[in-house]
C-alpha positions in Angstrom: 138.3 -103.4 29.8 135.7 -104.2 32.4 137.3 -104.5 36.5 138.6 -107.5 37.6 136.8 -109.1 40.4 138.7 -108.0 43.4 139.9 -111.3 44.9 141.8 -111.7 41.6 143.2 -108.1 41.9 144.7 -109.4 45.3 146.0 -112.5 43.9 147.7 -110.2 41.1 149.1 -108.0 43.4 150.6 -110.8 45.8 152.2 -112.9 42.6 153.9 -109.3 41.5 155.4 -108.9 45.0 157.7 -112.3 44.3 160.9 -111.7 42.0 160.4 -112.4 38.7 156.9 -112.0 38.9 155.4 -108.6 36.7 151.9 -108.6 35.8 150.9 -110.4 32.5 153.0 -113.4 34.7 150.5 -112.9 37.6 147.7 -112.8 35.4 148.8 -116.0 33.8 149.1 -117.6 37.0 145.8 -116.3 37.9 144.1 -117.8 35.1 145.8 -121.2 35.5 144.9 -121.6 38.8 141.3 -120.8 38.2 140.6 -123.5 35.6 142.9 -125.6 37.1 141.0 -128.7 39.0 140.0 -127.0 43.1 143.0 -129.2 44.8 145.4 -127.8 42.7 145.0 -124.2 44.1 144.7 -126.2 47.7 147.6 -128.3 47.0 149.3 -124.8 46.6 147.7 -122.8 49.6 149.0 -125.7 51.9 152.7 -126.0 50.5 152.9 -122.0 51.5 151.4 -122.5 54.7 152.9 -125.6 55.5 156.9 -123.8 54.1 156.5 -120.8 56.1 155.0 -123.0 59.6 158.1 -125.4 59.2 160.8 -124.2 57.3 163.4 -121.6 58.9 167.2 -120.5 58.5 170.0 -123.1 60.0 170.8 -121.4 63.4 174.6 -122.1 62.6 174.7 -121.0 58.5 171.5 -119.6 57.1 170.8 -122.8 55.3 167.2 -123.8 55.2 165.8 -126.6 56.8 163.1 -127.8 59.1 165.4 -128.1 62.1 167.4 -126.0 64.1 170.6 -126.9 62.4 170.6 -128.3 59.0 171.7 -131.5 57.7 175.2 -130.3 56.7 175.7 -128.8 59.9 174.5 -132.1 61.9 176.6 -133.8 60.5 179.2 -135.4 62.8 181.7 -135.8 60.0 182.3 -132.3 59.0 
């Protein structure tokens, strides 16, 4: 079998990193994204971004959110 170009080797070896993930998974992934239509990929690079710039644990129980307390904790009737 011939090399893979080595920006898909990275990809690969990223998607295998995240649970669940082994390799004919990251290849599939791989694949999709590179006949998928351009935006879709983009659509996906920015939801990453975008959940690791704004999304964080709830100070008070670990909960995600994009606050500093979550909405179950902000809540005055609890």
């Amino acid at each position: 079998m011939a090399p893979l170009p080595k920006a898909f080797e990275a990809l690969l070896h990223e998607l295998t990193r995240l649970p669940g993930i082994g390799r004919r998974g990251a290849e599939r992934i791989a694949i999709h994204l590179l006949e998928a239509p351009p935006e879709q990929a983009g659509a996906l690079a920015e939801a990453l971004a975008r959940l690791r710039r704004e999304v964080r644990a709830c100070e008070r129980c670990g909960n995600w959110t994009d606050a500093e307390r979550c909405a179950i904790c902000r809540d005055p009737g609890r």
